[in-house]
Biopython code that builds the backbone (N, CA, C, O; Angstrom):
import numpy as np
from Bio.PDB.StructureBuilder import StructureBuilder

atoms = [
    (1, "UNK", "N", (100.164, 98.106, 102.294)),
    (1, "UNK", "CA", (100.971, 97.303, 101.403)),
    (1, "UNK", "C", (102.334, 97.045, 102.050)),
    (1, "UNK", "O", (102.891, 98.010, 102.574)),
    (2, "UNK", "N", (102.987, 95.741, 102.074)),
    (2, "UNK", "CA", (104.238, 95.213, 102.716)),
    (2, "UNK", "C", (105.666, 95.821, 101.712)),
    (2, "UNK", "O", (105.751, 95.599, 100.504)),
    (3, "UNK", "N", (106.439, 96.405, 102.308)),
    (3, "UNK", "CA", (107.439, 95.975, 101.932)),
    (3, "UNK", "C", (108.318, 95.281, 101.597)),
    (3, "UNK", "O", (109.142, 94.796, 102.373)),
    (4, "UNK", "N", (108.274, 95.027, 99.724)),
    (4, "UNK", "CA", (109.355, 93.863, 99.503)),
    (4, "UNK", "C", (110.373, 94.380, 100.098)),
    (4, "UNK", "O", (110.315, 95.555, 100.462)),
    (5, "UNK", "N", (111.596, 93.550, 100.335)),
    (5, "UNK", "CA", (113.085, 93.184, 100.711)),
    (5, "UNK", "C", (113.901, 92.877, 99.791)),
    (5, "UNK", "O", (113.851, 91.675, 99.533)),
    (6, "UNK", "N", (114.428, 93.291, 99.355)),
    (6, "UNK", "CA", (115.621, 93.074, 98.022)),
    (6, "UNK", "C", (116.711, 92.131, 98.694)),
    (6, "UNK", "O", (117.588, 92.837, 99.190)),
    (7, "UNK", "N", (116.943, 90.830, 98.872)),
    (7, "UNK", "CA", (117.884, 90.046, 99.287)),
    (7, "UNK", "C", (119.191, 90.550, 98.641)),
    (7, "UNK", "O", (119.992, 91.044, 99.434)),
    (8, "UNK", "N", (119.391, 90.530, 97.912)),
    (8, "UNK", "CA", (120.556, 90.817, 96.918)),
    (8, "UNK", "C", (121.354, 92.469, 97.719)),
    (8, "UNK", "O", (122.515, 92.811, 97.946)),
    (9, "UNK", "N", (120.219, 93.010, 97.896)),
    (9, "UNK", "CA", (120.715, 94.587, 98.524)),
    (9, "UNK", "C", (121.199, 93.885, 99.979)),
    (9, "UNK", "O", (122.267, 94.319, 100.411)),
    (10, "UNK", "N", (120.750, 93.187, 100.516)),
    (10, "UNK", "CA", (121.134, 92.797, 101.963)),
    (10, "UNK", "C", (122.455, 92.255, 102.166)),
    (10, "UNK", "O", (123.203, 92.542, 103.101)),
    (11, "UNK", "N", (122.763, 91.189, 100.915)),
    (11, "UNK", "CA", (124.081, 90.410, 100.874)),
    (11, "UNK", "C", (125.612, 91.289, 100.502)),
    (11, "UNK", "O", (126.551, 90.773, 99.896)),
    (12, "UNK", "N", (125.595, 92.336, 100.887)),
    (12, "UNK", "CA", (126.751, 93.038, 100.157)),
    (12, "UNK", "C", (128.141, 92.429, 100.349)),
    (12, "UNK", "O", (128.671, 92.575, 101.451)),
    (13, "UNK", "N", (128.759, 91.785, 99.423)),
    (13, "UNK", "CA", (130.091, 91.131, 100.082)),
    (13, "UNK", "C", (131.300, 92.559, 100.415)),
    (13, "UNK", "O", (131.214, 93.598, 99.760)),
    (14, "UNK", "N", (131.842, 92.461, 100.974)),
    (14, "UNK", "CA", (133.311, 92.891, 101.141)),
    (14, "UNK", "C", (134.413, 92.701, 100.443)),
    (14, "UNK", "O", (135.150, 91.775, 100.780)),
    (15, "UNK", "N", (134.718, 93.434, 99.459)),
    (15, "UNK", "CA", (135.725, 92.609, 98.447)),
    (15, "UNK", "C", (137.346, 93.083, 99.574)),
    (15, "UNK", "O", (137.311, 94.051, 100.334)),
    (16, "UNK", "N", (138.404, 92.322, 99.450)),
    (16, "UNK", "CA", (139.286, 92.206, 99.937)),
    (16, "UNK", "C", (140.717, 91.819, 99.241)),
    (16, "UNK", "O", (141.019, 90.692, 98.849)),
    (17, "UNK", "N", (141.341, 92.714, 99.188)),
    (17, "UNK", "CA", (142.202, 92.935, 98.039)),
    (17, "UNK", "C", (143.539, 93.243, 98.699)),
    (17, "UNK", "O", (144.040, 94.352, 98.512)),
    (18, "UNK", "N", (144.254, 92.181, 99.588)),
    (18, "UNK", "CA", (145.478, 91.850, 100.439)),
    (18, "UNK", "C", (146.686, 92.557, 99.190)),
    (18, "UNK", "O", (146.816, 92.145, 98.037)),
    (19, "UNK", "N", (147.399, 93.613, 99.784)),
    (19, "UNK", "CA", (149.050, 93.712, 99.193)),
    (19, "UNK", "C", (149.651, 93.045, 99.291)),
    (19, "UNK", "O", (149.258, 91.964, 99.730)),
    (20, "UNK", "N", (150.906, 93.224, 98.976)),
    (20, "UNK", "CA", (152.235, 91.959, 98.892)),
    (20, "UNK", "C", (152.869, 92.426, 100.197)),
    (20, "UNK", "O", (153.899, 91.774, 100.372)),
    (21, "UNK", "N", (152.670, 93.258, 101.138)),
    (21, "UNK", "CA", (153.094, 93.699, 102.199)),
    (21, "UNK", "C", (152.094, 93.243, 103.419)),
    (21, "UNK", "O", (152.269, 93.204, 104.637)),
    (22, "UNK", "N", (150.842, 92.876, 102.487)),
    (22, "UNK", "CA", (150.235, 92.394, 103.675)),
    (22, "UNK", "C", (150.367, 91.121, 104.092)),
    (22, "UNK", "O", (150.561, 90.569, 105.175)),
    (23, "UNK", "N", (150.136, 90.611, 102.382)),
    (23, "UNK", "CA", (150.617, 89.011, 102.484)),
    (23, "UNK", "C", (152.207, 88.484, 103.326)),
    (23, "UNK", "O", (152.477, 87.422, 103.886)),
    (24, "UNK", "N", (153.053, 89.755, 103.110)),
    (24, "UNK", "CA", (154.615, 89.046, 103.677)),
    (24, "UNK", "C", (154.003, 89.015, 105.207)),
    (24, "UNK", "O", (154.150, 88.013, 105.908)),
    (25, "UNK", "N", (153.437, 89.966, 105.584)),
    (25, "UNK", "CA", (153.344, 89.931, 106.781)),
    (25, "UNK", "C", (153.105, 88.821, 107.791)),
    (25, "UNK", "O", (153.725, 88.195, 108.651)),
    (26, "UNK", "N", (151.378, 88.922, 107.023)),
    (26, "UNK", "CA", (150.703, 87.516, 107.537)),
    (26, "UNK", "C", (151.730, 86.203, 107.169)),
    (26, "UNK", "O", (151.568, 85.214, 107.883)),
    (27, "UNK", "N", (152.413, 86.149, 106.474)),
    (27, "UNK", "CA", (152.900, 84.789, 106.423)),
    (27, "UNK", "C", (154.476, 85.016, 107.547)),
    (27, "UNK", "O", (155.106, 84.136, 108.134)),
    (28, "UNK", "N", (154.622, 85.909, 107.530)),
    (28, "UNK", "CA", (155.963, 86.054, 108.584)),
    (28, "UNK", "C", (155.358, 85.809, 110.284)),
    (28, "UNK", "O", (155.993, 85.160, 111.115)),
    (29, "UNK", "N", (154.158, 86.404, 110.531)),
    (29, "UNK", "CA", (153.720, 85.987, 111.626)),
    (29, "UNK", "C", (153.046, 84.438, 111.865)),
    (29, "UNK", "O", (152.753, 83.852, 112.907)),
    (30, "UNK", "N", (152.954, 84.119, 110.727)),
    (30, "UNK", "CA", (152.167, 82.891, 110.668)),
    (30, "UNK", "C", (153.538, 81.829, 110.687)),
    (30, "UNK", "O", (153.036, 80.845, 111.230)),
    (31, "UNK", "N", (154.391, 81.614, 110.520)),
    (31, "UNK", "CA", (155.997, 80.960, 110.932)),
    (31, "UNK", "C", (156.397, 81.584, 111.977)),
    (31, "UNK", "O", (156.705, 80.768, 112.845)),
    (32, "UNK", "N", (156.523, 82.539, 112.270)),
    (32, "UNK", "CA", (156.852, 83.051, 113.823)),
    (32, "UNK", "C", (155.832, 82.327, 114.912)),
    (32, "UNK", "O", (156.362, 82.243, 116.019)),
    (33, "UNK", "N", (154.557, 81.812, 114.853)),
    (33, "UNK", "CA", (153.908, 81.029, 115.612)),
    (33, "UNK", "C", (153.892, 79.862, 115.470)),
    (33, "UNK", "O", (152.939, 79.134, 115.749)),
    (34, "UNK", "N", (155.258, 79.419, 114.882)),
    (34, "UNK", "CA", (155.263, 77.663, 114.156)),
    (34, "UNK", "C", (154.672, 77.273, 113.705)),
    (34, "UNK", "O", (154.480, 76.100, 114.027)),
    (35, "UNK", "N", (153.881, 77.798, 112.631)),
    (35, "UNK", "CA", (153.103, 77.520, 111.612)),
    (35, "UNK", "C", (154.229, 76.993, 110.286)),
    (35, "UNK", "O", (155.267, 77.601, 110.022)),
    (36, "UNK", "N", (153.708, 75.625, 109.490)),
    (36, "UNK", "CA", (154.900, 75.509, 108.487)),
    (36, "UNK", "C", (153.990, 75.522, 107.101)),
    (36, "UNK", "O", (152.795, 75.241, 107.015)),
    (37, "UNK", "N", (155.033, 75.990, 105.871)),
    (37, "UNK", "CA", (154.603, 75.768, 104.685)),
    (37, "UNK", "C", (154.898, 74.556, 104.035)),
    (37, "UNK", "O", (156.011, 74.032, 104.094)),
    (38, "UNK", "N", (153.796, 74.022, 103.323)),
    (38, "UNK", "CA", (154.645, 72.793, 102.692)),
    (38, "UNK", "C", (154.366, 73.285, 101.232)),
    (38, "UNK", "O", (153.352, 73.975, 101.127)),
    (39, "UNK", "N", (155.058, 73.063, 100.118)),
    (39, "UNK", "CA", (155.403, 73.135, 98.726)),
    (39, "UNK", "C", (154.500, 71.750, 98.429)),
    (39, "UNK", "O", (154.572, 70.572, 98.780)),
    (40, "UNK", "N", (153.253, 72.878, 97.249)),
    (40, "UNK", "CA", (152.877, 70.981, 96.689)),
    (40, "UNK", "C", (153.280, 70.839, 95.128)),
    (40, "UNK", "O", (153.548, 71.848, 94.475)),
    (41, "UNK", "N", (153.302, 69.969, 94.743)),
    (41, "UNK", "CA", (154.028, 69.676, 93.801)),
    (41, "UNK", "C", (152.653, 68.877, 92.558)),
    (41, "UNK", "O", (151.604, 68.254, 92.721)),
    (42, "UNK", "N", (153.136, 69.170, 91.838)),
    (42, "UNK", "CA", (152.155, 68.782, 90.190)),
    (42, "UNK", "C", (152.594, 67.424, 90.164)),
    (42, "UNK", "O", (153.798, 67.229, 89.999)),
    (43, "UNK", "N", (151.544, 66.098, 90.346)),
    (43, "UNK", "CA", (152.140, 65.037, 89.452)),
    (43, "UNK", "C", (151.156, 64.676, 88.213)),
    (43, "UNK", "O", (150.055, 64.176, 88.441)),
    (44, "UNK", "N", (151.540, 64.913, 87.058)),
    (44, "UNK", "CA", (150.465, 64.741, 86.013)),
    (44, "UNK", "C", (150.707, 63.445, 85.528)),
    (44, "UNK", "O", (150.473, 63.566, 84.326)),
    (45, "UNK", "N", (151.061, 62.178, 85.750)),
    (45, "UNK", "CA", (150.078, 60.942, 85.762)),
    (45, "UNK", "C", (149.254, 60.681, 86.585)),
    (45, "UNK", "O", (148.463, 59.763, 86.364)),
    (46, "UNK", "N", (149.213, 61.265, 87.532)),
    (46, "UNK", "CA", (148.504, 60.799, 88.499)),
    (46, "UNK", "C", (147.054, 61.665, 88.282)),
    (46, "UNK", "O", (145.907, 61.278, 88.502)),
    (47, "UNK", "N", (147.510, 62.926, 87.787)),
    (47, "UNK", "CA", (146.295, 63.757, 87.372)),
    (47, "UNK", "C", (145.819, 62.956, 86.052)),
    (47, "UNK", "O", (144.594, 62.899, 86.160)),
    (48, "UNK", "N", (146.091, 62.502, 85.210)),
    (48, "UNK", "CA", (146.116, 62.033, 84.018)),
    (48, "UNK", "C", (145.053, 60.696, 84.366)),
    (48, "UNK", "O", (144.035, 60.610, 83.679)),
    (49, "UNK", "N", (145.235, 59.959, 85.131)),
    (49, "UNK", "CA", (144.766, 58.721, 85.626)),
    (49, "UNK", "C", (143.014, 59.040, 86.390)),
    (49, "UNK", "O", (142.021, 58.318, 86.303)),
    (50, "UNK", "N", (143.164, 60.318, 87.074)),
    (50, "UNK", "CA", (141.913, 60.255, 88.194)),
    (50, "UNK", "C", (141.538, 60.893, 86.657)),
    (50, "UNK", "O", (141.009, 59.927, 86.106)),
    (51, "UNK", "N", (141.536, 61.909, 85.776)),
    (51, "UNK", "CA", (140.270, 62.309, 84.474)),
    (51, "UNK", "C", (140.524, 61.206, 83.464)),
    (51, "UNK", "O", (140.046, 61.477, 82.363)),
    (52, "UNK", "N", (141.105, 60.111, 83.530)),
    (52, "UNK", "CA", (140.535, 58.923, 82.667)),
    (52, "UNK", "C", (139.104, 58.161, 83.359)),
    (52, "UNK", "O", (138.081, 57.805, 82.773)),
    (53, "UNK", "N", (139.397, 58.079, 84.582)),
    (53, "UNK", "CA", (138.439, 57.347, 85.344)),
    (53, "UNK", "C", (137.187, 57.956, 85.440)),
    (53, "UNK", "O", (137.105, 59.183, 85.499)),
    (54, "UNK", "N", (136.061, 57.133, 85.464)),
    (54, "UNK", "CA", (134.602, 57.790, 85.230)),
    (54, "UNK", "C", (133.938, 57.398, 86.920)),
    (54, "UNK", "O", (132.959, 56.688, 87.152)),
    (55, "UNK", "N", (134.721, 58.029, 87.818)),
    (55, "UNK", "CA", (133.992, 58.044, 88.789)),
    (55, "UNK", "C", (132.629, 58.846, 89.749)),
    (55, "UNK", "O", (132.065, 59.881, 89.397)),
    (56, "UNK", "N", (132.453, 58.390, 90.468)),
    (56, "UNK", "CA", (131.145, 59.349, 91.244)),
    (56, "UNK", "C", (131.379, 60.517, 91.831)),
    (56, "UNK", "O", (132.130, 60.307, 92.783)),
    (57, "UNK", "N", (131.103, 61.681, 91.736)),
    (57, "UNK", "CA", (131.579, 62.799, 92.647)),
    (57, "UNK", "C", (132.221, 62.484, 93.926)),
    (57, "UNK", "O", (133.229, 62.958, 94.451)),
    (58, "UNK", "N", (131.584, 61.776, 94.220)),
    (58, "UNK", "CA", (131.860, 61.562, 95.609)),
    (58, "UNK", "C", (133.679, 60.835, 95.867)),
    (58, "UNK", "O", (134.284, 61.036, 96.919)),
    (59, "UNK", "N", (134.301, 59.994, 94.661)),
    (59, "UNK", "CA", (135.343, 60.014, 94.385)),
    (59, "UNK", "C", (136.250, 60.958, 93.912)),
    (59, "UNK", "O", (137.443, 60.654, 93.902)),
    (60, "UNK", "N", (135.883, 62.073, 93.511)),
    (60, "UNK", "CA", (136.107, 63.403, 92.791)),
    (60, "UNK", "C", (136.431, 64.211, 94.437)),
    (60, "UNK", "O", (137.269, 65.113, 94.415)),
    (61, "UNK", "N", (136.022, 64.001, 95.278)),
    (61, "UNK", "CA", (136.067, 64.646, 96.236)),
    (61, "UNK", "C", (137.135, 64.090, 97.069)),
    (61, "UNK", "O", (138.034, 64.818, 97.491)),
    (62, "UNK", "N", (137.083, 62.809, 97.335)),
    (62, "UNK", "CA", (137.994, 62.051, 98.146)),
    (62, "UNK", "C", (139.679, 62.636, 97.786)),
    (62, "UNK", "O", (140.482, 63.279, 98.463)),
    (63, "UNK", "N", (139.736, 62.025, 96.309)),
    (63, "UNK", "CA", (140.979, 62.661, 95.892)),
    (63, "UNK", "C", (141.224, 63.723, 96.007)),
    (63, "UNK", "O", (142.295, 63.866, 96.597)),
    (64, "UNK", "N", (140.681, 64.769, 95.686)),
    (64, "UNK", "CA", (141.039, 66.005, 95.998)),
    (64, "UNK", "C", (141.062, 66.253, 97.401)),
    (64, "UNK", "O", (141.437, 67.348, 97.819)),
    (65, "UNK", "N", (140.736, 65.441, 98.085)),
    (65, "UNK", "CA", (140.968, 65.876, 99.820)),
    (65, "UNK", "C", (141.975, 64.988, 100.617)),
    (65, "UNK", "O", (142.118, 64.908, 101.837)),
    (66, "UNK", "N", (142.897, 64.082, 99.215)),
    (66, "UNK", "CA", (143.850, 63.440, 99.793)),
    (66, "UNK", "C", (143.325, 61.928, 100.143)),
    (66, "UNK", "O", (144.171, 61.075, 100.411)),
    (67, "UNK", "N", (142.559, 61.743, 100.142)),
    (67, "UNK", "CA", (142.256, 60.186, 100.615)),
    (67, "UNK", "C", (142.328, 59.095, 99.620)),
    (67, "UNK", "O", (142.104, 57.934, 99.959)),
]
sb = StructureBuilder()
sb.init_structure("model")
sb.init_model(0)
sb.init_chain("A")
sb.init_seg("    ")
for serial, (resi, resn, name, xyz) in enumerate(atoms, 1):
    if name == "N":
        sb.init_residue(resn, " ", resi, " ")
    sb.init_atom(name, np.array(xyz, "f"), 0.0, 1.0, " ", f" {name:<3s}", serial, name[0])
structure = sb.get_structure()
């Protein structure tokens, strides 16, 4: 008789649970290699406008990826 395989037992994720000491870090080295942050900003007509519109996912995607 074969041995089932429990997929689920195989997939074990890694949970990863960054401090605020880890996070300063990484972001202090990550600007020390000229890496920049940009601030994004909320515009809610504009959010207001794309959930009036009854478009195709595929427009749902565009916007959200800036295009």
């Amino acid at each position: 008789m074969k041995k089932r395989i429990n997929r689920r037992s195989m997939r074990k994720s890694v949970k990863f649970k960054p401090s605020h000491d880890f996070l300063s870090q990484a972001v202090s080295e990550y600007l020390a290699d000229g890496g920049t942050i940009t601030k994004l900003e909320f515009d809610e007509r504009s959010f207001k406008d794309f959930i009036a519109t009854s478009e195709s996912p595929m427009a749902v995607d565009e916007f959200l990826n800036g295009n």
